[in-house]
ROKETOR-853985 format. One record per residue (C-alpha): residue number from 1; residue in one letter; x negated, y negated, z negated. Coordinates in pm, 1 decimal. Example, Ala and Ser with C-alpha at 12.3 -4.5 7.8 and 13.67 -1.06 7.14 Angstrom:
# ROKETOR-853985
 num residu        u        v        w
   1      A  -1230.0    450.0   -780.0
   2      S  -1367.0    106.0   -714.0
***
This chain:
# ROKETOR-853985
 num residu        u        v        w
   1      X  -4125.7   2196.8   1492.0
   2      X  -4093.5   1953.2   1198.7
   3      X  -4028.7   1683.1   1348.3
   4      X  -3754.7   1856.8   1536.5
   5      X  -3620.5   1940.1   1184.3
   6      X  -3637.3   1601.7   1098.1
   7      X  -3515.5   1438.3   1375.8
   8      X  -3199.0   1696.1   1393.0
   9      X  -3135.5   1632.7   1032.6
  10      X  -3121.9   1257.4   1084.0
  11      X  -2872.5   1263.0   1340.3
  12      X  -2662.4   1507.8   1125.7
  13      X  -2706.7   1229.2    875.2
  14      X  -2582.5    964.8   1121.3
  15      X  -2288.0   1187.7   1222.0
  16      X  -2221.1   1248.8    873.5
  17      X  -2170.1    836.0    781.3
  18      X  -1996.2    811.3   1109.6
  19      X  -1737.1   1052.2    975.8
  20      X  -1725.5    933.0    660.6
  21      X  -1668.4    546.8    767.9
  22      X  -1407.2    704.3   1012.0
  23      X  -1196.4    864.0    701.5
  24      X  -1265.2    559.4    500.2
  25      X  -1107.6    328.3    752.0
  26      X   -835.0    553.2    774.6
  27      X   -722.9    651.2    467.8
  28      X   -635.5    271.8    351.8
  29      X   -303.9     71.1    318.1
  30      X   -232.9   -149.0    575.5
  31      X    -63.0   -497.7    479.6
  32      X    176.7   -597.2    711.3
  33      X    301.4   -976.7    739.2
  34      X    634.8   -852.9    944.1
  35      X    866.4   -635.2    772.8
  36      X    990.9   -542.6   1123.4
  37      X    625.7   -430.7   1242.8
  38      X    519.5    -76.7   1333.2
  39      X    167.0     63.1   1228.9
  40      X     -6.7    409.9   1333.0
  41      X   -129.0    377.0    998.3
  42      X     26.7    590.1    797.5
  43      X     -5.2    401.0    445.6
  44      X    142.9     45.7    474.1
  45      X    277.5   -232.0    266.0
  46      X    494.1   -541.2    345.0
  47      X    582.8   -823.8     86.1
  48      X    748.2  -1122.2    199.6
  49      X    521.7  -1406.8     71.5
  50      X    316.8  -1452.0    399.1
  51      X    668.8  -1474.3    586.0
  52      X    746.7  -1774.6    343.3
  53      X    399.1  -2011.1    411.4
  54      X    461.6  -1940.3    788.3
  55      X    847.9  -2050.5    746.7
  56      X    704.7  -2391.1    581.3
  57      X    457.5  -2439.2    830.5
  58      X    679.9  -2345.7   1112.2
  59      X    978.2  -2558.8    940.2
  60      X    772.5  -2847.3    729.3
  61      X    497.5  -2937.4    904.2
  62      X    497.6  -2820.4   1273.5
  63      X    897.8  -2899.5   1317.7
  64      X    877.1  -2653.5   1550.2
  65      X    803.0  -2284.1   1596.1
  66      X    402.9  -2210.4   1570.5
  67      X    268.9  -2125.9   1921.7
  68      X    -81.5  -2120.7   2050.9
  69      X   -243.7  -2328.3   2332.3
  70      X   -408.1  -2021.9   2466.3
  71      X   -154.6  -1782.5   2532.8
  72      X    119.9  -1598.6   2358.4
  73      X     84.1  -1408.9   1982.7
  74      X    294.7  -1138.3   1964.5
  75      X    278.6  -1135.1   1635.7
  76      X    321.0  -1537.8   1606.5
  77      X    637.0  -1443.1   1836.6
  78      X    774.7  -1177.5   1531.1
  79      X    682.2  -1459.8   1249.9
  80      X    886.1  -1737.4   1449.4
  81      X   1216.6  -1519.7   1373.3
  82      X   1170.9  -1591.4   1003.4
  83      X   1370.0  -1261.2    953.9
  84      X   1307.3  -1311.4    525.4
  85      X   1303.2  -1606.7    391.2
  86      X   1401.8  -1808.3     21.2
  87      X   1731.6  -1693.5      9.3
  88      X   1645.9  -1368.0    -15.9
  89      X   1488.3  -1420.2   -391.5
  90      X   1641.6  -1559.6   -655.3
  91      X   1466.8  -1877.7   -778.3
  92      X   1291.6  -1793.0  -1068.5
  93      X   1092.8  -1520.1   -935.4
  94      X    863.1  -1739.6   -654.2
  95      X    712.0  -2048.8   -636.9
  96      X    592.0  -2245.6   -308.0
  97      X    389.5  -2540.6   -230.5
  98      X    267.2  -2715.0    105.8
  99      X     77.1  -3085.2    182.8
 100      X   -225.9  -3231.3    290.3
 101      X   -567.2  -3028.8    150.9
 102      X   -710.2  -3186.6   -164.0
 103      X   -763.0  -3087.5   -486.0
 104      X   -499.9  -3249.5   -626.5
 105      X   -278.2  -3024.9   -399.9
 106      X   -480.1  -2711.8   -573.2
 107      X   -438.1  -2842.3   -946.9
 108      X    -89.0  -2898.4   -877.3
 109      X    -44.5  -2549.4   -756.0
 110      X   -224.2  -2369.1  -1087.3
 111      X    -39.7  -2588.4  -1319.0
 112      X    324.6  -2515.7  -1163.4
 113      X    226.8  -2135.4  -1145.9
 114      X     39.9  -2129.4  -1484.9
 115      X    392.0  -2293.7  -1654.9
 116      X    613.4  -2090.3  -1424.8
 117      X    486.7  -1747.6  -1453.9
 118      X    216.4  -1774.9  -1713.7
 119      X    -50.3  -1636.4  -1367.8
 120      X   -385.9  -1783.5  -1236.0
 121      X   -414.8  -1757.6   -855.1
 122      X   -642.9  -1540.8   -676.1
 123      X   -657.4  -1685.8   -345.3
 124      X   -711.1  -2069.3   -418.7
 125      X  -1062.8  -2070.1   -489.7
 126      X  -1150.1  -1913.7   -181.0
 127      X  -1054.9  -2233.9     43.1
 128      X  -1320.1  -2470.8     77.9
 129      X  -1113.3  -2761.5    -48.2
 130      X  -1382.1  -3023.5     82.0
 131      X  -1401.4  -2949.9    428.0
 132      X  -1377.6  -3229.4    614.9
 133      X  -1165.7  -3044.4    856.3
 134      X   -935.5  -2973.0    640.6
 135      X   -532.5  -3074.3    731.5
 136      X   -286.5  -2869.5    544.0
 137      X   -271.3  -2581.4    306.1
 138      X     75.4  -2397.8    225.7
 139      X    122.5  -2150.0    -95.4
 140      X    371.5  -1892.8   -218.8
 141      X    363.8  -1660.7   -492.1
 142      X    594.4  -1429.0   -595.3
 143      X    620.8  -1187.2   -971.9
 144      X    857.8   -947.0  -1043.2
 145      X    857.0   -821.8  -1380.5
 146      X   1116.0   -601.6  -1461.9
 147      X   1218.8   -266.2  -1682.5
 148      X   1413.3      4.3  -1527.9
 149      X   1790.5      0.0  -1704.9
 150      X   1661.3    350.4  -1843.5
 151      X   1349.7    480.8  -1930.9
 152      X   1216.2    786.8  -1717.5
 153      X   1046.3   1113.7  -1834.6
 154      X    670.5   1150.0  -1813.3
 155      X    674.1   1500.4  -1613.2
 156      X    392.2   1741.6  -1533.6
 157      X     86.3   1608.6  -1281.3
 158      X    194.4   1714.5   -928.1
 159      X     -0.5   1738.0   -583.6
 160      X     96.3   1536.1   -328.1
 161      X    137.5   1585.9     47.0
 162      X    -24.7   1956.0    -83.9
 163      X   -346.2   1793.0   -233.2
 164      X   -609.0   1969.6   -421.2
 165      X   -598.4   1714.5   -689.0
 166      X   -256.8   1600.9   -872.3
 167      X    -96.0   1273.5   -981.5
 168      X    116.2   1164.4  -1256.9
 169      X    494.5   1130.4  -1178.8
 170      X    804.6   1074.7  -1386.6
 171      X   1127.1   1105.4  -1373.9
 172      X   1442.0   1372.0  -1468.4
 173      X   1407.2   1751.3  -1548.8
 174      X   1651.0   1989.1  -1737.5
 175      X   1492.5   1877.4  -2075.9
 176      X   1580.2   1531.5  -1994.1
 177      X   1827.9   1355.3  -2189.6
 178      X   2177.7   1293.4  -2005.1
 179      X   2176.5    962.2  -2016.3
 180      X   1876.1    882.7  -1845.0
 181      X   2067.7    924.0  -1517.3
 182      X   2246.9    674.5  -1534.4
 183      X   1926.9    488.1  -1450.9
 184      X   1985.9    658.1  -1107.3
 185      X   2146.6    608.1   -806.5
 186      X   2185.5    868.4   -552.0
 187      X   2226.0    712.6   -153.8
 188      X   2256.6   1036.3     30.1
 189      X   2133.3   1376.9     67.8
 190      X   2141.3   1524.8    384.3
 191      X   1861.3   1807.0    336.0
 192      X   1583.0   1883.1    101.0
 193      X   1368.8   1710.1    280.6
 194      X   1603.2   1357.5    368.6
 195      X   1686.6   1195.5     66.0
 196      X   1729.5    813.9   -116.9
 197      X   1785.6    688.9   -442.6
 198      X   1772.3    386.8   -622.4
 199      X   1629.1    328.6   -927.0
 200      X   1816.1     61.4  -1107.8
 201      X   1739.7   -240.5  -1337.4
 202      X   1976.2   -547.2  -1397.7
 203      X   1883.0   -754.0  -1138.8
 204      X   1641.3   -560.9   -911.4
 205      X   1606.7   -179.8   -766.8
 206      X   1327.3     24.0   -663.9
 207      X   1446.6    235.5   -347.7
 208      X   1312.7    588.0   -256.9
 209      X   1373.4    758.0     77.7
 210      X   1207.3   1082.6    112.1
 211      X   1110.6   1133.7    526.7
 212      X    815.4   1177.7    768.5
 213      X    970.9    965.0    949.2
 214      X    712.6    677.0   1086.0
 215      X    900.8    391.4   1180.8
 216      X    895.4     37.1   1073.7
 217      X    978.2   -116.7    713.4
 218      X   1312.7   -244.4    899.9
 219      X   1421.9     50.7   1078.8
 220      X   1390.0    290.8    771.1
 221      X   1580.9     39.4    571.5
 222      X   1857.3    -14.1    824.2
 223      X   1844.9    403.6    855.5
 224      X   1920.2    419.9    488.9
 225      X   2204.0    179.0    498.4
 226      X   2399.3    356.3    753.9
 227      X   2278.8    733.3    591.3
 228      X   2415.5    540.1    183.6
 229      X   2778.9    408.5    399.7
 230      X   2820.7    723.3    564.0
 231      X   2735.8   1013.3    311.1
 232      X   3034.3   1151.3    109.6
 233      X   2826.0   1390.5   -125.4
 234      X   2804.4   1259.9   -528.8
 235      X   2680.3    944.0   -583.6
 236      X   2522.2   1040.3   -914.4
 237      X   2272.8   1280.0  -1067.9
 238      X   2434.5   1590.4  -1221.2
 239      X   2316.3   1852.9  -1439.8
 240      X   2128.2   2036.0  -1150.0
 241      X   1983.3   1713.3  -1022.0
 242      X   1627.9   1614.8  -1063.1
 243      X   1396.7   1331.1  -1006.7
 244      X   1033.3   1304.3   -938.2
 245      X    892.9    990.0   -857.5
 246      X    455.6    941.2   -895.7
 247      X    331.5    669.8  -1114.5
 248      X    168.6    374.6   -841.6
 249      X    -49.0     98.2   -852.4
 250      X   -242.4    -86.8   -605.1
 251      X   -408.1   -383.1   -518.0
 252      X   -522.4   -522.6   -222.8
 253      X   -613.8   -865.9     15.5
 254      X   -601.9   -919.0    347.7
 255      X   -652.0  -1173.4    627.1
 256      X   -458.1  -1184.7    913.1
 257      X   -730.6  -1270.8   1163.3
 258      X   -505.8  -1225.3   1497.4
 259      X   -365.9  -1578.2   1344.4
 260      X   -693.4  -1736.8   1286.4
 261      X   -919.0  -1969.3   1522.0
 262      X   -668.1  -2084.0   1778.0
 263      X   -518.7  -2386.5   1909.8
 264      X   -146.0  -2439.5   1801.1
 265      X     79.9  -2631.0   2023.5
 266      X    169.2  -2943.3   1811.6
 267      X    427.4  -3225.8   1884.6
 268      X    143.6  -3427.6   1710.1
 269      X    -71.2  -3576.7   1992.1
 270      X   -347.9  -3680.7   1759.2
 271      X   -402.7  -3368.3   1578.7
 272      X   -549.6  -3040.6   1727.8
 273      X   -453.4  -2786.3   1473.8
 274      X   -574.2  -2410.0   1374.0
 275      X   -534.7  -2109.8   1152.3
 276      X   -847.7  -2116.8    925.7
 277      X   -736.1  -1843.1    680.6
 278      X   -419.3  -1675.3    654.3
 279      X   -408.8  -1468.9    329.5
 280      X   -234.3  -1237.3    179.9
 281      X   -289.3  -1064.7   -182.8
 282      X    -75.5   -776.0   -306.3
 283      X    -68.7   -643.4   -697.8
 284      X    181.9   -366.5   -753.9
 285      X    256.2   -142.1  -1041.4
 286      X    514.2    115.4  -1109.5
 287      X    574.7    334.0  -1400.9
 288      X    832.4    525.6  -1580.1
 289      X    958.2    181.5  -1753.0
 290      X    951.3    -31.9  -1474.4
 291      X    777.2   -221.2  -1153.1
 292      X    525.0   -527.7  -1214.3
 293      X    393.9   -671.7   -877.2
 294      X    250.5   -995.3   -774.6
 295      X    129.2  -1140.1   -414.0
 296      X     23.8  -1422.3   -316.3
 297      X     -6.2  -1608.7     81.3
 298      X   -209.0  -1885.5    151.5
 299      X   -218.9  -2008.9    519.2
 300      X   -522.6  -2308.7    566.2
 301      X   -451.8  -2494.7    801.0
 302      X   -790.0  -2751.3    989.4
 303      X   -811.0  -3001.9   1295.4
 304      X   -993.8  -2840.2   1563.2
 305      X  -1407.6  -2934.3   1578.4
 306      X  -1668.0  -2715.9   1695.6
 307      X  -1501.1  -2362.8   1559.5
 308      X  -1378.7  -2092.7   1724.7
 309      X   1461.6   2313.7   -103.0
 310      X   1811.9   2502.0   -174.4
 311      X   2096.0   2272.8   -261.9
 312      X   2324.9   2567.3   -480.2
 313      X   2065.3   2524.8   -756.1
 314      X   2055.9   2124.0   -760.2
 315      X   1925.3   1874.0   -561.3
 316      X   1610.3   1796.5   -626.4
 317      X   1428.5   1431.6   -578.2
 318      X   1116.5   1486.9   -538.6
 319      X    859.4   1220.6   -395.6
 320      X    584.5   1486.3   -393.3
 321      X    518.4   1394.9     40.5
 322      X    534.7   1089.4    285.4
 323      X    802.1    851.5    171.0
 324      X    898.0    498.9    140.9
 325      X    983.6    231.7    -98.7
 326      X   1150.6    -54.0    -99.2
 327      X   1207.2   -379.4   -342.5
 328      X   1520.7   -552.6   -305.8
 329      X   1729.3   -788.4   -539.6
 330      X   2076.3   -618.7   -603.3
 331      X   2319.6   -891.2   -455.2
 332      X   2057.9   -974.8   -122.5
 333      X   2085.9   -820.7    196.4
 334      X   1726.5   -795.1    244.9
 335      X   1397.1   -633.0     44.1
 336      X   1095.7   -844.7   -101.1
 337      X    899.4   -550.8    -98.6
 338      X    807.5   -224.0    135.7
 339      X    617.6     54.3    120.0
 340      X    475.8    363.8    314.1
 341      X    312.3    622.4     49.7
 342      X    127.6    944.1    290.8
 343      X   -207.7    938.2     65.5
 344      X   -163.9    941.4   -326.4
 345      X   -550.0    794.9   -329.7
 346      X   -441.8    495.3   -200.7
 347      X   -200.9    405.1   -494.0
 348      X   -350.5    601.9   -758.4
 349      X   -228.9    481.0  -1100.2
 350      X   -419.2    263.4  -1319.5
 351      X   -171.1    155.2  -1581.4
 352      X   -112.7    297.0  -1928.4
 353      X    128.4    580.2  -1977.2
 354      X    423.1    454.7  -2191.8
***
C-alpha cells in the first residue's frame, strides 16, 4: 500500500512539472522578426532591427533575395519583402555594420556603437569570431531615448486582465493638472472597450489601442489608421477624460532557428553559405516620463562543412486588459516598435518611479 502511495504521488509530481512547464512556455513574449506575422501567442513583440541585417544580407552581400537550397521558408519568403527598412528611422537613432568575420569587424562595431550611443553590445561576444567557417557577420542596433512632451501622473496600482495581483500605471485622473493633456492624443473612440491614443514626444510617439483583437502587428496598425481618419469624436482629452497606461519593462533574446542550418541559394559558385545564428535582443522601458528601449540583430553568416464603460461621464483610457503598442517616428509611415501586452508578468516594471 506504500508503495502505491508513493508511486501515485510521483506521477502527481510528474503531472504537476508537466503543467507547470506547459504555463511557463506559455505565458512568455514571443519576438517576432516580421511585423506582418501572426502568433497564437498572445504576448508578442516586433522591433525592426532583425528586418535591417536581413535587408543587408539580402541587398549587400547575396545581391539577391535569400532563398534556401532545400525548399521554400515561409518566413524567408515574408523577410524578402523588406516591408521596414532605414528610411523608416531617422539616422541618429541606429547604427549598422556588415563584412567578412574577424575581429577587426567586432572592434569596429563596439567602438562606432560605444561613440554613437555611449552602449556595449550584448550579442557580439556570443559569435565565435575564430571559426574557421566563418564568412560574414551583419549588425544593427537601434536606442531610443526619449521623454514624453509632458510628464504623466503616478496613479493607484491596478489589476490587469482581472489579476489577483496589481501593477503600477500612470497617467490622467481628475486631480491631474490640465495641462498634462496636452501630452495626449486621442485617435478614436468607438466604445469603452475600442480605443487609441498617442502619447506624444517631439520626435517620437508611443501608440495605445485598447482591443482583444488578435491579429498581426500590421493589421492592428493599418486598423487604427483607418479607425484615427475616419472618427469625428474630439481629438483631445477633456475634463471627463482619463488615461491609464501600466508602467513596462522587458527584456528578452531570441534566435530565429527556422533561419538557421540551411543551404542558401548563392550567385557565388564557390561559396556554400548558411544561417549560423540569427539574433535578436530586445530592452524596453516605459514610464510616466518616457520610453528607453534598445535591440540589437546579429545574423552569422558560415560556408557550409560538416553542420547541419459609459461615455456621458468621460471617456476613460484605460490599458487595464489585452492591448497593443506601437513605436513610430512622427513624420514615418511605419513603426520601429510593436507590442502585444495580455499578461502584466511578462512586462512587469523594473525601473524607478520618477
Amino acid at each position: 500500500m506504500k508503495k502505491l502511495l508513493c508511486l501515485v504521488a510521483a506521477v502527481l509530481i510528474i503531472a504537476s512539472n508537466c503543467v507547470l512547464a506547459e504555463d511557463t512556455q506559455k505565458q512568455s513574449v514571443q519576438m517576432l522578426p516580421v511585423f506582418s506575422e501572426k502568433s497564437e501567442n498572445p504576448n508578442t513583440l516586433w522591433v525592426g532591427t532583425f528586418q535591417l541585417v536581413w535587408n543587408d544580407f539580402s541587398n549587400k552581400i547575396l545581391k539577391g533575395p535569400v532563398v534556401f537550397k532545400d525548399g521554400e521558408s515561409l518566413l524567408a519568403q515574408e523577410l524578402n519583402k523588406q516591408e521596414f527598412n532605414k528610411t523608416m528611422l531617422s539616422e541618429d537613432s541606429y547604427y549598422t555594420a556588415y563584412g567578412k568575420t574577424s575581429l577587426s569587424l567586432k572592434r569596429k562595431i563596439e567602438k562606432a556603437i560605444m561613440k554613437k550611443f555611449n552602449e556595449k553590445s550584448d550579442l557580439l561576444d556570443k559569435i565565435d569570431w575564430k571559426n574557421h567557417n566563418n564568412a560574414y557577420l551583419l549588425y544593427a542596433i537601434l536606442k531610443k531615448d526619449f521623454q514624453f512632451t509632458q510628464k504623466f501622473d503616478v496613479l493607484e496600482s491596478l489589476s490587469f486582465n482581472n489579476s489577483s495581483e496589481k501593477f503600477k500605471f500612470f497617467g490622467i485622473d481628475e486631480k491631474s493638472r490640465s495641462n498634462i493633456k496636452e501630452g495626449v492624443d486621442v485617435l478614436f473612440y468607438n466604445s469603452p472597450s475600442d480605443y487609441a491614443v498617442a502619447l506624444k514626444s517631439n520626435k517620437d510617439e508611443v501608440i495605445l489601442y485598447r482591443t482583444d483583437a488578435k491579429e498581426s502587428f500590421s493589421n492592428i496598425y493599418s486598423l487604427i489608421n483607418k479607425e484615427s481618419k475616419e472618427y469625428k469624436g474630439k481629438k483631445r482629452l477633456s475634463n471627463k477624460d482619463e488615461l491609464k497606461v501600466p508602467f513596462m519593462s522587458f527584456k528578452g533574446e531570441t534566435n530565429y532557428d527556422e533561419l538557421c542550418n540551411k543551404e542558401i541559394v548563392s550567385k557565388k559558385s564557390s561559396e556554400k553559405l548558411y544561417i549560423a545564428q540569427a539574433l535578436q535582443t530586445a530592452d524596453f522601458n516605459l514610464d510616466n516620463t518616457g520610453v528607453k528601449l534598445k535591440s540589437e540583430a546579429v545574423l552569422n553568416i558560415m560556408t557550409m562543412s560538416l553542420v547541419p464603460e459609459k461615455q456621458n461621464k468621460g471617456r476613460n483610457f484605460y490599458f487595464d486588459k489585452t492591448f497593443y503598442l506601437f513605436m513610430k517616428e512622427t513624420k514615418k509611415a511605419m513603426p520601429y516598435f510593436a507590442v502585444r501586452v495580455d499578461d502584466m508578468n511578462l512586462y512587469k516594471y523594473t525601473g524607478e518611479i520618477k
